[in-house]
C-alpha positions in Angstrom: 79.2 58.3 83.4 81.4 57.2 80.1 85.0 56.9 80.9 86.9 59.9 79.5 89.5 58.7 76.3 92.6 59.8 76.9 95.2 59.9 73.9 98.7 57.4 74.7 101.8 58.8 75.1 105.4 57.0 75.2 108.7 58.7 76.5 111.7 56.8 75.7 114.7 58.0 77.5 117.9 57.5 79.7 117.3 57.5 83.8 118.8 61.6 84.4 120.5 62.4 87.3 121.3 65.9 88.1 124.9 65.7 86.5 123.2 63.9 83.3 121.4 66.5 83.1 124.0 69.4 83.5 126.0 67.6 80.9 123.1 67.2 78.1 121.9 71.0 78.8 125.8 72.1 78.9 124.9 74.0 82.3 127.3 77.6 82.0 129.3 77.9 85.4 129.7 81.7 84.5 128.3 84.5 86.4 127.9 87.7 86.1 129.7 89.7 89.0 128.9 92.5 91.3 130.7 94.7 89.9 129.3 93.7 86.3 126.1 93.9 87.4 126.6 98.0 89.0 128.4 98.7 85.8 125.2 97.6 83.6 122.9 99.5 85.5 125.0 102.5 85.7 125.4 102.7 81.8 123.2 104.9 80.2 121.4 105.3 76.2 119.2 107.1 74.1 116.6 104.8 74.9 117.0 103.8 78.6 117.1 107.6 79.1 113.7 107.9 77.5 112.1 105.1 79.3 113.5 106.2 82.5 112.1 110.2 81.9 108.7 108.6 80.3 108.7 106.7 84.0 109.5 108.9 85.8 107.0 111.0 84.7 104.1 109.2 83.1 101.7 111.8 81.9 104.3 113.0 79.2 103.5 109.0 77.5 99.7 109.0 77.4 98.8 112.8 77.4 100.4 113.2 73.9 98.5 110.3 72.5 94.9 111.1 74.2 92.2 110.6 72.3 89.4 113.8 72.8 87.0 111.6 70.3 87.1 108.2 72.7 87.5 109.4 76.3 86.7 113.1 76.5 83.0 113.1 76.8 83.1 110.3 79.7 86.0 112.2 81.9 84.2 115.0 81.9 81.2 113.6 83.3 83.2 111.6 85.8 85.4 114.2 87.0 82.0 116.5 87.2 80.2 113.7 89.2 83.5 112.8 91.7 83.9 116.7 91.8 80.5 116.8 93.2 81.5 113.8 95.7 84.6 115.4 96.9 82.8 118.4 98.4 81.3 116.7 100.9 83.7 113.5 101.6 86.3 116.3 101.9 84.3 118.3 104.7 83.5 115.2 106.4 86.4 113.3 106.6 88.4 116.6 107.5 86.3 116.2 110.6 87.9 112.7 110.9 91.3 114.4 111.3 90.4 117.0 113.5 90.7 119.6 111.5 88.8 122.5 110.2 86.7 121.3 106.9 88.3 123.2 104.0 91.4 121.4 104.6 89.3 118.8 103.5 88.8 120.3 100.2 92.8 121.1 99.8 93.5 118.0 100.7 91.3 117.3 97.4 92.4 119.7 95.2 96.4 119.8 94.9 97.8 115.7 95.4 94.8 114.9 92.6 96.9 117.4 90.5 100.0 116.1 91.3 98.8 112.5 90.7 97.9 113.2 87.8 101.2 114.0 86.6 103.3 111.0 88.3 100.5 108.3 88.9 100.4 105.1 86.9 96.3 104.0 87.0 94.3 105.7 84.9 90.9 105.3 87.4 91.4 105.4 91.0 90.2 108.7 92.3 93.1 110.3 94.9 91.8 112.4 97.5 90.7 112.3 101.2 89.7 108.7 102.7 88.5 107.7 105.9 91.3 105.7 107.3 94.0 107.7 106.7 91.8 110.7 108.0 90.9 109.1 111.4 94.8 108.1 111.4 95.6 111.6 111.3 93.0 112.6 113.6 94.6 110.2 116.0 98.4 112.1 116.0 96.6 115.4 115.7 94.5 114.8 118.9 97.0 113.3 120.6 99.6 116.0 120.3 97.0 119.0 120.2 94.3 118.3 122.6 91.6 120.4 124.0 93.4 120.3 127.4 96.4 122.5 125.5 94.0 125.5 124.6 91.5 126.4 127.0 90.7 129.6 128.2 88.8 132.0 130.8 85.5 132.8 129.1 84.6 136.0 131.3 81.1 135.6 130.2 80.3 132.3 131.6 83.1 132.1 134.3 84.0 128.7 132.5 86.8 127.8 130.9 86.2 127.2 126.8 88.6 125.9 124.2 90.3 128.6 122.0 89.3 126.7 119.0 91.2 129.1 116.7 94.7 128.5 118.4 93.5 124.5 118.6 92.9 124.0 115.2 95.7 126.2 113.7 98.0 123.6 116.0 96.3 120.5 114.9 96.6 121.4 111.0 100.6 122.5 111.5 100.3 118.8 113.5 98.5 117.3 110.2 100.6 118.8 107.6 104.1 117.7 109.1 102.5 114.2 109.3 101.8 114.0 106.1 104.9 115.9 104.8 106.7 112.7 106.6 104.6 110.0 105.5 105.1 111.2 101.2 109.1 111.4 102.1 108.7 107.7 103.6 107.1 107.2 100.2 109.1 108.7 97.7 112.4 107.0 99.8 110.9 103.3 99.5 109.5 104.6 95.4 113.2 105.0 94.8 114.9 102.3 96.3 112.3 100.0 94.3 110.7 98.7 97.6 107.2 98.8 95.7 106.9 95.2 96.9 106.2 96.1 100.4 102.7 95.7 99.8 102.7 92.3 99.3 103.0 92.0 102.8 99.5 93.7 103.6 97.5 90.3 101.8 94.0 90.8 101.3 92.1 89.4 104.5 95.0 91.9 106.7 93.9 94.7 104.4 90.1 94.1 104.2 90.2 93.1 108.3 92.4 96.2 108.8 89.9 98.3 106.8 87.1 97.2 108.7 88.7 97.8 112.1 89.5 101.6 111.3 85.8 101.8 110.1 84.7 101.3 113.6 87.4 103.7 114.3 85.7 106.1 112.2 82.3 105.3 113.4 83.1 106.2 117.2 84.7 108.5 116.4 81.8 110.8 114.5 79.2 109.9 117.6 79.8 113.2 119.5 78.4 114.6 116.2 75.8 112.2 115.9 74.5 113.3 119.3 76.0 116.7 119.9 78.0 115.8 123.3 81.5 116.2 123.8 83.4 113.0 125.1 87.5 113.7 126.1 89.2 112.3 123.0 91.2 109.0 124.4 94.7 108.2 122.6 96.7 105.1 122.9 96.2 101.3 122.7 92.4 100.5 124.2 91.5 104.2 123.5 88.5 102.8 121.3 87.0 101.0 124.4 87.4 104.2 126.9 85.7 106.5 124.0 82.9 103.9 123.9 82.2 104.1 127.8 82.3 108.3 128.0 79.5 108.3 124.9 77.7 106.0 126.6 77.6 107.9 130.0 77.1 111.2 128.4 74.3 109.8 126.2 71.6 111.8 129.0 73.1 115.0 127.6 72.4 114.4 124.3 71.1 117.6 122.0 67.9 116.4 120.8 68.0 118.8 117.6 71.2 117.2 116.7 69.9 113.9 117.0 67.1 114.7 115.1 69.3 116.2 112.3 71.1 112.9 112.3 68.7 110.4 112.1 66.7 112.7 109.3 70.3 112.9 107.5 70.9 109.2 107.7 67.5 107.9 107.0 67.4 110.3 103.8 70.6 109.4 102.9 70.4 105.9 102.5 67.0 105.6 101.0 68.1 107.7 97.8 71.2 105.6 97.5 68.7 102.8 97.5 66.9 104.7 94.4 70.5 105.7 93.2 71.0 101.8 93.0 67.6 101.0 91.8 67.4 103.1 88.7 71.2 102.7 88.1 70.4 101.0 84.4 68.5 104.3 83.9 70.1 106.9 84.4 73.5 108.1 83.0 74.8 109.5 86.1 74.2 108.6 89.3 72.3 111.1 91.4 74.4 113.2 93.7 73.4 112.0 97.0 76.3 113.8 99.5 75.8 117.0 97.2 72.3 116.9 97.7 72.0 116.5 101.4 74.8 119.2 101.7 72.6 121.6 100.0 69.2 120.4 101.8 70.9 120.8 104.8 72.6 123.7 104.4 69.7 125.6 103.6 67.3 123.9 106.4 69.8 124.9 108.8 70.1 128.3 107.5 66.4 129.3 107.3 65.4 127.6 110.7 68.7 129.3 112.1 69.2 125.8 114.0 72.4 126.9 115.6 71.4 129.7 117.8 67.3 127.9 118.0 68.6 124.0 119.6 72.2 124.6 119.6 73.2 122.2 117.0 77.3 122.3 115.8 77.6 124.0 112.3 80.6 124.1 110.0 81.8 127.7 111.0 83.7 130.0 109.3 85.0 128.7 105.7 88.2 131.4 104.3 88.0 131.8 100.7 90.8 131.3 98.5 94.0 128.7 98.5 96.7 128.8 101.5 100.2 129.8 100.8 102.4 127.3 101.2 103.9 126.6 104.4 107.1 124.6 105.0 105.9 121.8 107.6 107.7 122.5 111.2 110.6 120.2 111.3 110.4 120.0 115.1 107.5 118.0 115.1 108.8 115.3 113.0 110.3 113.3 115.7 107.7 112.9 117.3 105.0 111.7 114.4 107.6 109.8 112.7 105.8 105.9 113.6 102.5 107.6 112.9 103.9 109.0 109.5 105.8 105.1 108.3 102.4 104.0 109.3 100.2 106.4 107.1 102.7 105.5 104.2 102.6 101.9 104.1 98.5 101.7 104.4 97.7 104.6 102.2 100.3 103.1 99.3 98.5 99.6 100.2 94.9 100.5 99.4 95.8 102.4 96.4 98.2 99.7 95.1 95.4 97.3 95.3 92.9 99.1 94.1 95.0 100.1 91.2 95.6 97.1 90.1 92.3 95.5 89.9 91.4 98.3 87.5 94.5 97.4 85.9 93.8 93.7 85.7 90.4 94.5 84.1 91.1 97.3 81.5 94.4 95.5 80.0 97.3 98.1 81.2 99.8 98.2 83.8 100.0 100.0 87.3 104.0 100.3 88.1 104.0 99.6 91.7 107.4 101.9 92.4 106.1 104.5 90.8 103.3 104.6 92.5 105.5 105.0 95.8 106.7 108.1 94.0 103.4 109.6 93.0 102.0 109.1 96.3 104.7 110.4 98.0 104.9 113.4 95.7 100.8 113.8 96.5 101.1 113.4 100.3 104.6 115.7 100.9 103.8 118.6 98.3 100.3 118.3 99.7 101.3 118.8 103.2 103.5 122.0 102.1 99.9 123.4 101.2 98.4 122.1 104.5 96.6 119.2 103.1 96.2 115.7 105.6 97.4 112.4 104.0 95.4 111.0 101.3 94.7 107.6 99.5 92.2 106.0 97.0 88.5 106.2 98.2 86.7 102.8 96.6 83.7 104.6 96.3 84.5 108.2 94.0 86.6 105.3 92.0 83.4 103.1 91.4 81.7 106.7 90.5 85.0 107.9 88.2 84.5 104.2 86.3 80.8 104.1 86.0 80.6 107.6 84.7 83.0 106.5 81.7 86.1 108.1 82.9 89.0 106.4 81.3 92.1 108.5 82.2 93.1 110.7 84.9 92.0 113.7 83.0 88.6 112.8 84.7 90.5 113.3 88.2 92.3 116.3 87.3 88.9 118.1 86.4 87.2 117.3 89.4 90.1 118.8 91.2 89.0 121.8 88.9 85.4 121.4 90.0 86.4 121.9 94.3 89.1 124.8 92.7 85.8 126.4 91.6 84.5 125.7 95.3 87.1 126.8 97.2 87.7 130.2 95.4 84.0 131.6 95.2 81.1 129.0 97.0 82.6 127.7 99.7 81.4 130.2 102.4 78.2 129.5 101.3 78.0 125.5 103.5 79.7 127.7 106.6 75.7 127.2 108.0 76.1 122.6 107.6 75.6 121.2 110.5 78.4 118.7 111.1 76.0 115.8 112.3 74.8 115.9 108.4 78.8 115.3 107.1 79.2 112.3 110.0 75.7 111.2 108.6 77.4 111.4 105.0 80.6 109.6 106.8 78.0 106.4 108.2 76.3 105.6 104.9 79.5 105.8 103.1 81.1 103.5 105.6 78.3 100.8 104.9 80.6 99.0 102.3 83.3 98.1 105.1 80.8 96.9 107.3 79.7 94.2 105.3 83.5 93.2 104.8 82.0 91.4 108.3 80.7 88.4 105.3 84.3 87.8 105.0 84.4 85.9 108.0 81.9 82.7 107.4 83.1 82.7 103.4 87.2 82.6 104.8 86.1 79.9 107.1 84.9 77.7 104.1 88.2 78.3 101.8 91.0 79.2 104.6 90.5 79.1 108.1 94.0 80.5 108.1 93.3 83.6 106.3 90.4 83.4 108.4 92.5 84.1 111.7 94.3 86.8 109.8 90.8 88.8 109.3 90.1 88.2 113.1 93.4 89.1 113.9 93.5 92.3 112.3 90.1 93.4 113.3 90.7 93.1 117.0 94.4 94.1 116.9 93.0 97.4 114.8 90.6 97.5 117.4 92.5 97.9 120.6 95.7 99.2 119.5 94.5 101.7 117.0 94.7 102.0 113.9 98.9 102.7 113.7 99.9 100.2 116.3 97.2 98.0 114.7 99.2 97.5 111.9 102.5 97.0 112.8 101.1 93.9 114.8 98.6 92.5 112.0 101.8 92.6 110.1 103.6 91.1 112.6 101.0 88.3 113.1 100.7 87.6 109.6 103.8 87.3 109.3 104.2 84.6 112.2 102.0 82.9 110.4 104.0 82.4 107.5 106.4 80.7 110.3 103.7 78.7 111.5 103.0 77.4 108.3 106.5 76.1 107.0 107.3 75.0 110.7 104.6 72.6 110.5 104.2 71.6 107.3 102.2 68.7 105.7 104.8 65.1 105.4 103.7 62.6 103.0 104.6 59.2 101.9 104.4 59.0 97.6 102.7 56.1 96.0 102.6 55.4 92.0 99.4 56.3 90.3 99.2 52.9 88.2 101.1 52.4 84.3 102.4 56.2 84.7 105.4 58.2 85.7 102.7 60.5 88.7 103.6 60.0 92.3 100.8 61.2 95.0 100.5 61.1 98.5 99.0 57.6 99.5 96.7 58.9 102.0 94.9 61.2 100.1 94.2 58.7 97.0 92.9 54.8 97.3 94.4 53.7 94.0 97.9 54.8 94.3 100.0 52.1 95.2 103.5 52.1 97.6 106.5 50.7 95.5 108.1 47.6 97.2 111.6 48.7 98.8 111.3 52.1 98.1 109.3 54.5 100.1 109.3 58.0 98.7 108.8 61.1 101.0 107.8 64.6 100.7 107.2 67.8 103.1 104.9 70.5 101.6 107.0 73.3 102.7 111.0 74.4 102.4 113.0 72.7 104.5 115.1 75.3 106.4 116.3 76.3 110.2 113.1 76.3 111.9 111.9 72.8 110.8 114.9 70.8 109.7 114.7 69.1 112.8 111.2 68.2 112.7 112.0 66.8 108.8 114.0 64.1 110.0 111.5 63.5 112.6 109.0 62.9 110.3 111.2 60.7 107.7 111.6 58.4 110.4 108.3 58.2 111.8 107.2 57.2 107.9 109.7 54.8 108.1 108.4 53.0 110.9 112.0 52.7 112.2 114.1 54.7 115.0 117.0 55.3 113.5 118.2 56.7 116.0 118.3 53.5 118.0 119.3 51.5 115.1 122.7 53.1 115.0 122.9 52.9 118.7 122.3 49.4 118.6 124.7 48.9 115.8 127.8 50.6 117.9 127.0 49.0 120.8 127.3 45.2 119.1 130.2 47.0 116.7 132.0 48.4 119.7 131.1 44.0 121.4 132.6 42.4 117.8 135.7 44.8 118.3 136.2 43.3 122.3 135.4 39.7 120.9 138.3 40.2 118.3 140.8 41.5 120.8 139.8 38.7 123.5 140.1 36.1 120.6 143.4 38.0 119.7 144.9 37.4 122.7 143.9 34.0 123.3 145.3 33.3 119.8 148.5 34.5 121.1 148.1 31.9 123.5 146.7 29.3 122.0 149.5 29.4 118.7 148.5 25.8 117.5 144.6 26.4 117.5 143.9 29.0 114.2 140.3 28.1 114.0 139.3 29.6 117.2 139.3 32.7 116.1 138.2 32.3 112.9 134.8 30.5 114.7 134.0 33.2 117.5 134.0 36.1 114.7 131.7 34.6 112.5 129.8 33.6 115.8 130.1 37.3 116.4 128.9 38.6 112.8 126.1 36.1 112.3 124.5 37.8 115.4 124.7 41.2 113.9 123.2 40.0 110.5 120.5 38.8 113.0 120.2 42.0 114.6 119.6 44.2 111.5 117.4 41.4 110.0 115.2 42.0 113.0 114.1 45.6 111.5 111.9 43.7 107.8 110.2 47.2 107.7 113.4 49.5 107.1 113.2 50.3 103.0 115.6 49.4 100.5 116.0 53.0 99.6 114.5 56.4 100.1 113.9 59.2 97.5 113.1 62.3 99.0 111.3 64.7 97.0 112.4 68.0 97.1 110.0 69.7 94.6 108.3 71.9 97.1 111.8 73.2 98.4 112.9 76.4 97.0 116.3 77.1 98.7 118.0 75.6 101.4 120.5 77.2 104.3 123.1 76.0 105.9 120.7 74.0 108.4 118.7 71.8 105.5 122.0 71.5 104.0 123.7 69.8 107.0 120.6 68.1 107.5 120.3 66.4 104.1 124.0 64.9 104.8 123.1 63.4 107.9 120.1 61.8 106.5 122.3 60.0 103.9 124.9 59.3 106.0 122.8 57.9 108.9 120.2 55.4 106.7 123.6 55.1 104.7 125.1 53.3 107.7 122.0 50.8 107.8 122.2 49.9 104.2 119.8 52.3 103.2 120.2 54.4 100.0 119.2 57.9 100.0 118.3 60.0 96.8 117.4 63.4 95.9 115.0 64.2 93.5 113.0 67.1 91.7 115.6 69.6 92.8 115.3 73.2 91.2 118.7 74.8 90.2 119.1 77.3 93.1 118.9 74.0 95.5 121.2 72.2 93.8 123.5 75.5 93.8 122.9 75.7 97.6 124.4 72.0 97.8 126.9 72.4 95.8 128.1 75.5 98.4 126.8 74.1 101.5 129.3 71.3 100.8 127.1 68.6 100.2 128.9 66.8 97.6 132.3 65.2 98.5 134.6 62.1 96.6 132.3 60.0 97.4 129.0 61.7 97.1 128.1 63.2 93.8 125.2 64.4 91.8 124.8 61.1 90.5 122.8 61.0 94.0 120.5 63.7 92.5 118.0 62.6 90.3 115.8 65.1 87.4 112.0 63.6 88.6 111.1 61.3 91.0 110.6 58.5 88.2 114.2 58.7 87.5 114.8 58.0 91.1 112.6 55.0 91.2 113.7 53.6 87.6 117.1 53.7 89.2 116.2 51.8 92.5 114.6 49.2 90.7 117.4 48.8 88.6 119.7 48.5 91.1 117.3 46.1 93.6 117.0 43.9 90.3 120.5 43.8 89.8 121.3 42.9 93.6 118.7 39.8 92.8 120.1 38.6 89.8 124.0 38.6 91.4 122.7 36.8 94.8 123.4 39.8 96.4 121.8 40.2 100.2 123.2 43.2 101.1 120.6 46.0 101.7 123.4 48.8 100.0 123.4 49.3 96.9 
């Protein structure tokens, strides 16, 4: 393989230290004060008054300028085809939340409006999604079970649920939830805490995701096999649903299982044909519509209800709800549930925002998507909608299709408008094991987040044990408490990561100014006398300890023990003296004794530190990789000059970024004696200064190790 040619470069310049350098730049000492800084952002303009208004409420920038020739055909057919998608996602996942299905279909109607007004991404499609639906079905559930509503059936001489009283409480339940969670939303929007979701990194979300999934999946088997397990709440709740399905699997309904496996089977082999003649055809065939109608109509003409028992929809009203202010007295007690719904629903629509961002050329602002969420999700809940997010797949539809705005959105809101006011009684006949069919095969995406695992061990093994983490935290704690902990643990990592760092020694890479750790490269060479060391992390409370640790393992010296050694023969030289002090006294006439025993006494010292050939002339530590330092890495760098100072060792600093060299400067670092002349702009200056200095030493007959 022919050598690459690489073109010569020369640098001719002076050796920089830090204060070489903040001299040439002229470094400005001024800064702006608190009070300067309120003032700015409190003064207001023409045009800061536009941007803020045109921010604050984006549709009034883009609507104005829309262009019916480019984009109009393309939203239309998108926001007909997620229209179409809505109908049944919104019916199925209201069954996720435990609540009657044309909630489901308010909950797609108003926040897509309201998005569209304050939202910042021009294709994610708002609207019901199944994590934050089994969420909600988790607080609704929990604090309106069956247990509260059950009744004397006269008829049977049983006692039956009053389903009507049940689910009226568990959508007043829903509704405050979500009222709380788009406050919690439009609080952090305005505060500018938009960056809270670079917290949820991908492997937590995509683990987290896939956790709920399994959540969901449970959670639709009483529908799958027309049983009726006691819904379990609280941490391990997954595990004791699990065990009642599986011991009321003998009283399965056979016609719902039949209705099932035909659903699911049919389902996925015309998504198979969706995805096979996807080249082909302009719009991709409504598969969800299509079995909602199939199996309305089955159900209705082979009356499967009253014939094998097998659950139906019920009873859809006609018409929009009033609104409804959310009962105040049940905040307190879905307040976690409702942080939780914020934070996770903003994180999957932030993310998903800003890939479509990243690939169409425009910008999603992350605060004021807080805003439009939280907007969405608390005007939403005033109409008795449950919390809503981005769904992945209606946003793969709305950008397939050719919808380009959020005009698509707003007409498929228009499209379940149209369903709500005059068809919707006609799906009342669905059975509901079809929309937990529609809830499986829609799920399939998340279950093959699973391929994660193997590809995270090749490239990160720790983002590896953040997926597992997640998952099985998701799993047993549910999906709320999940969170907070897969936060939590991610988090700890983070600790983990700068607590144990990676400590190198730096060699030269040969005729250039590149230093690189000498383990990882066979050609880089250690500089005589100078031994050049680097952690990969900040250095900071939590590791400043084990920093000086590793300096001196590198070294090959304790120095510890070296400066023990050295009081113990200072502390012997100082007893000699007096001893020979007072025998001087004595002995008046003899002036050489003295003289003779200290220089006895000093050659044995310059004995003693010769003993240690491997301690370095000087050390540079690199702190390239640091990007602040507290109080602790402050304190620490002084005792590390001060200590290998003692020994004759010199100690410099180099590659510092200005906000360390400011947290020197007021960590009181720098004294009389120590300046920033001990600071150095690269590590090359550094070593072009030790050389100097060890070549000056040898030219003057100097021995001593400090220079």
């Amino acid at each position: 393989m022919a050598e690459r040619r690489r073109a010569g470069y020369s640098v001719n310049r002076k050796i920089l230290d830090e204060g070489a350098v903040d001299e040439m730049a002229e470094k400005s000492e001024s800064k702006t004060s608190l009070c300067e800084k309120v003032k700015q952002s409190l003064r207001c303009s023409g045009p800061r008054l536009k941007n803020c208004l045109l921010g604050s409420f984006p549709v009034a920038s883009w609507l104005p300028r829309y262009s019916i020739r480019d984009n109009a055909l393309g939203d239309l057919i998108s926001g007909i085809s997620v229209g179409i998608m809505q109908l049944p996602q919104g019916m199925a996942y209201a069954l996720l939340a435990s609540v009657p299905p044309v909630f489901g279909l308010f909950s797609s109607f108003y926040p897509v409006l309201i998005y569209f007004l304050f939202g910042t991404s021009k294709h994610i499609s708002i609207g019901t999604y199944a994590v934050m639906s089994v969420m909600i079905g988790g607080v609704t559930d929990r604090l309106a079970p069956d247990s509260n509503f059950m009744i004397w059936d006269n008829e049977t001489n049983s006692s039956i649920v009053d389903t009507i009283s049940r689910d009226a409480e568990r959508v007043r339940v829903a509704a405050a939830v979500t009222f709380l969670s788009g406050l919690f939303q439009i609080l952090l929007g305005l505060v500018q805490f938009g960056f809270v979701v670079t917290y949820l990194s991908e492997p937590l979300v995509r683990g987290y995701t896939t956790g709920a999934a399994i959540h969901v999946i449970v959670s639709q088997l009483k529908y799958t096999f027309g049983i009726s397990p006691v819904r379990h709440s609280g941490p391990l709740s997954l595990i004791y649903t699990v065990v009642e399905v599986c011991y009321l699997l003998p009283q399965t309904n056979i016609g719902t299982l039949v209705v099932s496996i035909v659903a699911i089977i049919g389902l996925i082999l015309t998504k198979e044909l969706n995805a096979y003649l996807s080249k082909k055809l302009p719009v991709p065939i409504p598969v969800e519509l299509l079995a909602v109608v199939v199996a309305t109509l089955v159900s209705w003409q082979v009356n499967l209800q009253d014939r094998y028992g097998v659950d139906v929809v019920g009873f859809i009203p006609s018409g929009l709800q009033p609104p409804i202010l959310p009962a105040a007295s049940l905040f307190g007690q879905v307040i976690g549930d409702a942080f939780a719904l914020a934070v996770v629903g903003y994180g999957i629509a932030i993310s998903l925002g800003r890939i479509f961002a990243l690939k169409y050329g425009y910008k999603v602002d992350s605060n004021q998507e807080l805003i439009a969420l939280g907007l969405s999700n608390s005007i939403g809940g005033i109409f008795q909608c449950f919390a809503i997010s981005c769904s992945m797949s209606r946003t793969m539809v709305q950008e397939s299709t050719g919808g380009k705005t959020q005009v698509g959105s707003s007409l498929s809101a228009v499209v379940i408008l149209f369903i709500v006011l005059w068809i919707g009684a006609l799906f009342e006949e669905l059975p509901k094991a079809v929309l937990a069919a529609i809830i499986f095969v829609n799920l399939h995406g998340m279950m093959k987040q699973f391929l994660d695992i193997p590809a995270l061990w090749r490239s990160n093994r720790i983002d590896m044990v953040i997926w597992m983490a997640t998952f099985i935290l998701t799993l047993l704690l549910n999906p709320d408490l999940g969170l907070a902990a897969a936060i939590a643990f991610s988090m700890l990592t983070v600790i983990f990561r700068t607590q144990l760092p990676k400590y190198s020694l730096l060699g030269q890479v040969p005729d250039t100014d590149i230093y690189r750790p000498l383990e990882d490269y066979s050609q880089v060479k250690k500089l005589p006398g100078i031994l050049i060391f680097r952690s990969s992390a900040t250095l900071y409370f939590a590791n400043a300890e084990m920093y000086q640790d590793a300096l001196g393992e590198k070294c090959g010296v304790d120095i510890t023990k070296i400066l023990s050694a050295k009081k113990k023969l200072e502390a012997k030289r100082k007893r000699h003296e007096k001893k020979n002090a007072k025998k001087a006294k004595k002995n008046a006439g003899d002036t050489e004794e003295p003289e003779r025993v200290e220089q006895e006494d000093i050659a044995v010292i310059e004995m003693d530190a010769e003993s240690n050939p491997s301690l370095p002339r000087a050390i540079i530590l690199d702190l390239s990789p640091v990007n602040f330092l507290d109080t602790v890495g402050v304190k620490t760098l002084r005792n590390i000059r001060r200590d290998y100072g003692e020994t004759g060792v010199e100690v410099l600093l180099a590659g510092c970024q200005t906000g360390v060299v400011d947290n020197l400067q007021t960590g009181g670092f720098f004294t009389d004696k120590v300046t920033k002349s001990c600071l150095f702009y690269t590590i090359h200056d550094a070593v072009l200064h030790c050389q100097s200095a060890m070549t000056q030493s040898q030219d003057k007959g100097i021995t001593a190790t400090h220079f």
